[in-house]
Backbone and ligand atoms as CSV (ligand in chain L), in Angstrom:
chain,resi,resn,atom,element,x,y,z
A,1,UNK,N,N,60.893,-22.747,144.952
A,1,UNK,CA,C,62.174,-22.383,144.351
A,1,UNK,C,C,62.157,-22.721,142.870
A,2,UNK,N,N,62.542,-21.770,142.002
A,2,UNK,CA,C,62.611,-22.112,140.582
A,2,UNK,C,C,63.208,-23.214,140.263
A,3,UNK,N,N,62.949,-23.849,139.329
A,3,UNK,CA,C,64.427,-24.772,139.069
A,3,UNK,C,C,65.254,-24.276,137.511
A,4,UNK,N,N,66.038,-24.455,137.343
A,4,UNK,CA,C,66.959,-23.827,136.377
A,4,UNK,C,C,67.366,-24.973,135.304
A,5,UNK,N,N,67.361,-25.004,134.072
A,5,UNK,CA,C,67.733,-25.931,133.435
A,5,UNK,C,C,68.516,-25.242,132.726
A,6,UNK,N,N,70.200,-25.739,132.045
A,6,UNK,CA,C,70.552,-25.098,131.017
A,6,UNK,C,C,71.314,-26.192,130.030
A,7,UNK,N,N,70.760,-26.125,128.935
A,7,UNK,CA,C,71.514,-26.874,127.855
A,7,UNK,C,C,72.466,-26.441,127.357
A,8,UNK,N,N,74.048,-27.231,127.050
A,8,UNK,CA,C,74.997,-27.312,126.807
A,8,UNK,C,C,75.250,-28.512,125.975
A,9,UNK,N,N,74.912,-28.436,124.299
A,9,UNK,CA,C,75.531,-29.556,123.786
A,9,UNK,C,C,74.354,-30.726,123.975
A,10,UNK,N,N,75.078,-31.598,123.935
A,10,UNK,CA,C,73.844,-32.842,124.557
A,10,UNK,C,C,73.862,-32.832,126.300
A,11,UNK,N,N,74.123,-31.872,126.850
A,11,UNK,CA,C,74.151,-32.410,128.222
A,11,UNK,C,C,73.289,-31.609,128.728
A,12,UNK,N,N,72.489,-31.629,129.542
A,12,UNK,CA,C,71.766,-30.774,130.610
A,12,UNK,C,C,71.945,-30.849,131.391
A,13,UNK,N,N,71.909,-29.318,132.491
A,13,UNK,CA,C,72.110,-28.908,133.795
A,13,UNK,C,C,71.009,-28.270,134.657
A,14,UNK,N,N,70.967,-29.038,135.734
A,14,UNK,CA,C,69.346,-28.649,136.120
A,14,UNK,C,C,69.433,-28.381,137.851
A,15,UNK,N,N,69.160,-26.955,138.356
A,15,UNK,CA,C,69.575,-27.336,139.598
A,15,UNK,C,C,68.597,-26.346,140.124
A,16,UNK,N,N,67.914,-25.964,141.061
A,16,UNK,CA,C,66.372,-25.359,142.103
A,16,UNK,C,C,67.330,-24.337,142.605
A,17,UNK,N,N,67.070,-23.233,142.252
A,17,UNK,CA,C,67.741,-21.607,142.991
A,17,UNK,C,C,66.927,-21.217,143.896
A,18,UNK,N,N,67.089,-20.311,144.723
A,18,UNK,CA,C,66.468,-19.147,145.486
A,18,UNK,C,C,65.779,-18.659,144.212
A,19,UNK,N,N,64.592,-17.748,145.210
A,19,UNK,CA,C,63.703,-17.111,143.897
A,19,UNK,C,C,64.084,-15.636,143.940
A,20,UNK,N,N,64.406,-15.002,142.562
A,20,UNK,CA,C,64.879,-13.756,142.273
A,20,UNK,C,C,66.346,-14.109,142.401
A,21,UNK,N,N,66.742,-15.075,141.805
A,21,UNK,CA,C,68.419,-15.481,141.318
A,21,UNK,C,C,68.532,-14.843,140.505
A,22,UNK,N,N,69.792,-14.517,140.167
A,22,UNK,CA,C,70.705,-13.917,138.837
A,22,UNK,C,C,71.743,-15.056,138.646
A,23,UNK,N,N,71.640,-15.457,137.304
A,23,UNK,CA,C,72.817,-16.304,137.329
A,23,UNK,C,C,73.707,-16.111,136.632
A,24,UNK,N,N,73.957,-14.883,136.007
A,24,UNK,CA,C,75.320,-14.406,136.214
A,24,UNK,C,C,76.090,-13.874,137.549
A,25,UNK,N,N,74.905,-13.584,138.569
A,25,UNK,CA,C,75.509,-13.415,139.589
A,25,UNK,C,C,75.994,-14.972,140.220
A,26,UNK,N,N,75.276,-15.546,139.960
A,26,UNK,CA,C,75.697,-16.898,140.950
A,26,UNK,C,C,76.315,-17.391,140.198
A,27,UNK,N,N,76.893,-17.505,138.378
A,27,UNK,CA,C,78.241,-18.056,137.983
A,27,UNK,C,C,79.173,-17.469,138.565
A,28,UNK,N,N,79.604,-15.953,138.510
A,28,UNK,CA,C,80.609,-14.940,139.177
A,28,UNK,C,C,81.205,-15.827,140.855
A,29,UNK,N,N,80.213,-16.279,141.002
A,29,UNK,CA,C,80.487,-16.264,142.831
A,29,UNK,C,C,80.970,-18.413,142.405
A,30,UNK,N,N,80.754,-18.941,141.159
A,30,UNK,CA,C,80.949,-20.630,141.033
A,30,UNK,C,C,79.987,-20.955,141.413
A,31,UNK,N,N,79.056,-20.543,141.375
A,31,UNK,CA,C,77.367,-21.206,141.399
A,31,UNK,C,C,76.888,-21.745,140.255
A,32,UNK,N,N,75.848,-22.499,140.235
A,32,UNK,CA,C,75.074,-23.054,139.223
A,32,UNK,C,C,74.995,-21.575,138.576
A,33,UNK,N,N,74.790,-21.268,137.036
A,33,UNK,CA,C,75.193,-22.587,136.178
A,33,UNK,C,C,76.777,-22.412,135.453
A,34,UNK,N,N,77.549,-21.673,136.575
A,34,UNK,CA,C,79.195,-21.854,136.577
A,34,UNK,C,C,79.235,-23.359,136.083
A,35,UNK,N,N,80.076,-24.298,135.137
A,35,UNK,CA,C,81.428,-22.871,134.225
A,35,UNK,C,C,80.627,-22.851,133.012
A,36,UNK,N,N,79.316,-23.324,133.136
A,36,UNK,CA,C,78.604,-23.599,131.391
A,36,UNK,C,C,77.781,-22.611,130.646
A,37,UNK,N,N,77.494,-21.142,131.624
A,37,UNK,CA,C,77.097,-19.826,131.184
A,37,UNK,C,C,78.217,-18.935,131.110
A,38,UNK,N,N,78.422,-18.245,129.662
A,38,UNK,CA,C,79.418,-17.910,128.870
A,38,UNK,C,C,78.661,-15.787,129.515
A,39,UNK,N,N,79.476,-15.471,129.853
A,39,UNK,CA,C,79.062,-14.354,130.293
A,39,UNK,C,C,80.464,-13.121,130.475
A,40,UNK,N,N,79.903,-11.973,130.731
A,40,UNK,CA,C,81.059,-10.992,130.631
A,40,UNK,C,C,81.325,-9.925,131.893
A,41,UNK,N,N,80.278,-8.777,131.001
A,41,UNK,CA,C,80.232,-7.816,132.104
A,41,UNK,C,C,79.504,-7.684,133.441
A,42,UNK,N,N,78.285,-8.615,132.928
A,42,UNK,CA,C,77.293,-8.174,133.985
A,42,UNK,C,C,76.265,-7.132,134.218
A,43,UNK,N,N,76.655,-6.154,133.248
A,43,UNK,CA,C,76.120,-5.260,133.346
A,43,UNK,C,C,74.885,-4.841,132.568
A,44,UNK,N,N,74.982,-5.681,131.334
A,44,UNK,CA,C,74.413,-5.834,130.081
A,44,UNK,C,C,74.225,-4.618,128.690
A,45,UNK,N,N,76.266,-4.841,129.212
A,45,UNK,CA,C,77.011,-4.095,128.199
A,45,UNK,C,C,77.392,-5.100,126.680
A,46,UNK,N,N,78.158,-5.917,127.340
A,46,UNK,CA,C,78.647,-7.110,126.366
A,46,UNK,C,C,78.178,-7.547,125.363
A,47,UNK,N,N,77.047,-8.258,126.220
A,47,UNK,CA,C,75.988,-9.336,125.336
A,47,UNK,C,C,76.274,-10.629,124.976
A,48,UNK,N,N,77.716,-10.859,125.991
A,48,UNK,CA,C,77.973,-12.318,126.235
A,48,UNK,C,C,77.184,-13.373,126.717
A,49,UNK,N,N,76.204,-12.927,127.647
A,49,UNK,CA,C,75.545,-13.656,128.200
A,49,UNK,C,C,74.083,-14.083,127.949
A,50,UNK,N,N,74.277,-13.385,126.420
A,50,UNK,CA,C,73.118,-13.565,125.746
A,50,UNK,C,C,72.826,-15.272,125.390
A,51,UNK,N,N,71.230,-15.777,125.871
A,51,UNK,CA,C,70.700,-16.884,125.721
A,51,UNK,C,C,69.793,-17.137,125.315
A,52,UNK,N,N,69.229,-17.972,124.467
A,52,UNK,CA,C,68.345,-18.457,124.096
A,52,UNK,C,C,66.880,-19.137,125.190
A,53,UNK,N,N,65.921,-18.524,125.303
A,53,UNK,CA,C,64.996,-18.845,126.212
A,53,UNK,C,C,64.046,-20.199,125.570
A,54,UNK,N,N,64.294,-21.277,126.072
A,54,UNK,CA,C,63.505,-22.502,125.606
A,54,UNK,C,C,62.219,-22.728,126.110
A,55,UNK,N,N,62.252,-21.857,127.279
A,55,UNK,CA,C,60.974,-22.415,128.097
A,55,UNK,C,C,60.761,-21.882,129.476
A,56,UNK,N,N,59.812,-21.528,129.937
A,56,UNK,CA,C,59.519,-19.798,130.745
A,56,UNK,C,C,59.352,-19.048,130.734
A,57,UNK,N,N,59.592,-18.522,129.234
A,57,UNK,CA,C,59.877,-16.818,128.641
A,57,UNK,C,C,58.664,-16.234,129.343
A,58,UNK,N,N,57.713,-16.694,129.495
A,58,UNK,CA,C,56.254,-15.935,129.499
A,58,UNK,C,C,56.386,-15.514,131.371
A,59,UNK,N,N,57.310,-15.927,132.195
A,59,UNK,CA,C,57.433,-15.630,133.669
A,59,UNK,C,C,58.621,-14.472,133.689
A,60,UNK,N,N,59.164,-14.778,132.700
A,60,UNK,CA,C,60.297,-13.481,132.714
A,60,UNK,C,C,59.706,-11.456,132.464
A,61,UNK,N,N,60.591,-10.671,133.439
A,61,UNK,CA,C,59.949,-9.520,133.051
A,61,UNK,C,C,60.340,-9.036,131.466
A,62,UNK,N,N,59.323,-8.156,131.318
A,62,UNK,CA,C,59.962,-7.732,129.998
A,62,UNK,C,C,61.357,-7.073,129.863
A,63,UNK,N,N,61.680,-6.992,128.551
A,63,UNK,CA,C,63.367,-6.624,128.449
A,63,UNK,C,C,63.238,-5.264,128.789
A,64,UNK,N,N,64.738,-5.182,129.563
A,64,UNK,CA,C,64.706,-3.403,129.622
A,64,UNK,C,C,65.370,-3.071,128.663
A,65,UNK,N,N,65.611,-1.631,129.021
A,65,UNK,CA,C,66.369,-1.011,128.023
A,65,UNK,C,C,67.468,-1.417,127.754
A,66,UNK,N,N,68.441,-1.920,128.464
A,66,UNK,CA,C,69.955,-2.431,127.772
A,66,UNK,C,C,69.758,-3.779,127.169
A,67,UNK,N,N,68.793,-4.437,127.327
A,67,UNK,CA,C,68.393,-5.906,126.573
A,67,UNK,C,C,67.672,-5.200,125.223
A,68,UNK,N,N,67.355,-4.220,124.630
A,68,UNK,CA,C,66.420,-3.574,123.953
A,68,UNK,C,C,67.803,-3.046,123.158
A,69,UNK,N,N,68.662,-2.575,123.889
A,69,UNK,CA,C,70.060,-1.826,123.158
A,69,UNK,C,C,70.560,-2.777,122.575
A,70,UNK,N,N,71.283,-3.926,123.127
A,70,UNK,CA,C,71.859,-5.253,123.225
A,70,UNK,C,C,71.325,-6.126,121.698
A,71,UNK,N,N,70.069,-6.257,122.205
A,71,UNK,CA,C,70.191,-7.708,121.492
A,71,UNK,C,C,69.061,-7.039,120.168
A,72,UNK,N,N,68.418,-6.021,120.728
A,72,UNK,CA,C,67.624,-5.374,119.580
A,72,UNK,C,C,66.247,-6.328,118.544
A,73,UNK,N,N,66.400,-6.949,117.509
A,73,UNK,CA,C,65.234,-7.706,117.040
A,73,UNK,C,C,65.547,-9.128,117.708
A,74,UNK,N,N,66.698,-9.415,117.962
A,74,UNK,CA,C,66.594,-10.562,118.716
A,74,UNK,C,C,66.294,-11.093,119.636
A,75,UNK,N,N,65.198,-9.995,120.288
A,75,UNK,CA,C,65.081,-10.530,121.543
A,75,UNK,C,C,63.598,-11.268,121.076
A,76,UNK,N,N,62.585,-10.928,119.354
A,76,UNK,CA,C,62.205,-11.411,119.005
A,76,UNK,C,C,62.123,-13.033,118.416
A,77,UNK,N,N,63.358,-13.243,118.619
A,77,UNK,CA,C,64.244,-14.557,118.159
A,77,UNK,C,C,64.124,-15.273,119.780
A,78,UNK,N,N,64.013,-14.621,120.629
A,78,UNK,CA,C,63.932,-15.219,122.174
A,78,UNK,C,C,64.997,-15.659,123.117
A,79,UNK,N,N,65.692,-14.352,122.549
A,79,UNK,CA,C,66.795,-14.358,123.177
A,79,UNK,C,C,66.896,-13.349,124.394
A,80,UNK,N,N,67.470,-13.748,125.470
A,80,UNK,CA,C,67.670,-12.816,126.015
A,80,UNK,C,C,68.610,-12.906,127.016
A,81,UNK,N,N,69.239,-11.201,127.695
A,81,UNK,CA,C,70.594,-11.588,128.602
A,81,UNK,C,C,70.482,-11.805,130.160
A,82,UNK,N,N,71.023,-12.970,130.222
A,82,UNK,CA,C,70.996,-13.858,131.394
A,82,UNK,C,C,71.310,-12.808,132.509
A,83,UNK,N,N,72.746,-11.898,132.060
A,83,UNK,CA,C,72.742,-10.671,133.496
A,83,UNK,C,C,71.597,-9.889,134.163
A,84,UNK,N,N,70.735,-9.482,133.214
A,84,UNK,CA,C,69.603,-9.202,133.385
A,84,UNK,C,C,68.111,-9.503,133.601
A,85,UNK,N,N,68.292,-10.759,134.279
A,85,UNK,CA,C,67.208,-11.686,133.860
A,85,UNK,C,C,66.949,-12.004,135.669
A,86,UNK,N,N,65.936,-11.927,136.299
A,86,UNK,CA,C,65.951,-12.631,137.644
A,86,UNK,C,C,65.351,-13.221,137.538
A,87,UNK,N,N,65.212,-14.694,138.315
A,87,UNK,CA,C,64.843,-15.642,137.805
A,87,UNK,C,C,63.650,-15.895,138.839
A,88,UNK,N,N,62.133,-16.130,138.895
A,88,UNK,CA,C,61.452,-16.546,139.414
A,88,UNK,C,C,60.193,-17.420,139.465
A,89,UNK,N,N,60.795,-18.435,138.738
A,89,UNK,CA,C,59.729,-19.557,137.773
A,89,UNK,C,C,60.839,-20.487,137.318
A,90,UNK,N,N,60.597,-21.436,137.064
A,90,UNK,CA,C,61.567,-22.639,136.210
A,90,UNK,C,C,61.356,-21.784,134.988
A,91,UNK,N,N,62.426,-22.460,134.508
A,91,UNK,CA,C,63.211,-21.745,133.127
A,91,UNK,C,C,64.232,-22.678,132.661
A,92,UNK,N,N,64.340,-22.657,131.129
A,92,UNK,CA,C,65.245,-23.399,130.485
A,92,UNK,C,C,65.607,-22.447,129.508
A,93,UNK,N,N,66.814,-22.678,129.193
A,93,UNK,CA,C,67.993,-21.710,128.564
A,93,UNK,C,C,69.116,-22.538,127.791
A,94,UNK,N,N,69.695,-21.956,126.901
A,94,UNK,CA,C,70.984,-22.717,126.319
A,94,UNK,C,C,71.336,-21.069,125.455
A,95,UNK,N,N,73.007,-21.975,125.312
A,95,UNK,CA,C,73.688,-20.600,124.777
A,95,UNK,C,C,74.083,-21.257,123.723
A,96,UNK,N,N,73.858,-22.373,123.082
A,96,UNK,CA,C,73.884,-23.210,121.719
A,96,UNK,C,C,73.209,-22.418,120.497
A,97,UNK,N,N,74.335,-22.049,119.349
A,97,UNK,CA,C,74.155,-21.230,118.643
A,97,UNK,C,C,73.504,-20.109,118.721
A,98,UNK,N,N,73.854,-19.598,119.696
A,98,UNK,CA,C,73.992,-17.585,120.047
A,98,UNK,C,C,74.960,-17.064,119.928
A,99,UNK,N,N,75.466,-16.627,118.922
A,99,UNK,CA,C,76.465,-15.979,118.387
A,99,UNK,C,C,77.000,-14.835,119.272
A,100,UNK,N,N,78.119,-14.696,119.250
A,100,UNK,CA,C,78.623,-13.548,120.233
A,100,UNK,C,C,78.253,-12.327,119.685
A,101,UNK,N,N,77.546,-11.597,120.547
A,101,UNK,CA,C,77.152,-9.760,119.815
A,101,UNK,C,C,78.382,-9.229,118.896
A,102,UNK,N,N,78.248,-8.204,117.822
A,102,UNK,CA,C,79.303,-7.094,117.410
A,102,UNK,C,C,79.199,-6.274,118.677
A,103,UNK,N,N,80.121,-5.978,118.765
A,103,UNK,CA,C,80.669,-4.704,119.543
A,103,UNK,C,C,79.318,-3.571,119.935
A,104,UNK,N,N,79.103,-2.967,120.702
A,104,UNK,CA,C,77.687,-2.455,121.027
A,104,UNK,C,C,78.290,-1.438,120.828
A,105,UNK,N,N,78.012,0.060,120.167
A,105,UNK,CA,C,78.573,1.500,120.218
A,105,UNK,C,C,77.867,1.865,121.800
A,106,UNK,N,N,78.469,3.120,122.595
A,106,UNK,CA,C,77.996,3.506,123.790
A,106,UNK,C,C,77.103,4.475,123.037
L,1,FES,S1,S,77.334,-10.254,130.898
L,1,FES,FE1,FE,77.647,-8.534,129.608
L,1,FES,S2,S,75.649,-8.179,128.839
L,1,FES,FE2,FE,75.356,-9.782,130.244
């Protein structure tokens, strides 16, 4: 089982998921890492749920196309959106200074 770490501030949150978690799906439902992942649509329209990848990046699939729409050179910055992200490897994340997206045109 992966384990999940997410930084918030000085505090860390660290808790072992099922493998192929979404954790915007499992905040939605008050799962780890409910209430400390800042998230929206889900869909990976928003780009609320955009995070900073500290550690794992290299187990994650590559970005699709709405992470490619979304976050654009930043995903060079190592960012990427948590809605879209399944999780199957430990991973560490924080949403500490990730600025909320502009408005995405459709
Ligand atoms: S929650 Fe809206 S893009 Fe991820």
């Amino acid at each position: 089982m992966p384990q999940v770490t997410f930084r918030k501030g000085e505090e860390e949150f660290s808790e072992a998921v099922a493998d192929n978690t979404n954790l915007v799906v499992r905040a939605g439902i008050k799962k780890f890492p409910w209430p400390h992942l800042r998230y929206g649509c889900g869909m990976g329209k928003c780009g609320k749920c955009a995070c900073r990848v500290l550690d794992g990046a290299e187990s994650l699939a590559e970005p699709n196309w709405k992470e490619q729409k979304v976050l654009g050179e930043k995903l060079a910055e190592g960012l990427r959106l948590a809605c879209q992200l399944w999780i199957v490897n430990d991973i560490t994340l924080t949403q500490d200074g990730v600025p909320l997206p502009s408005p995405v045109k459709p």
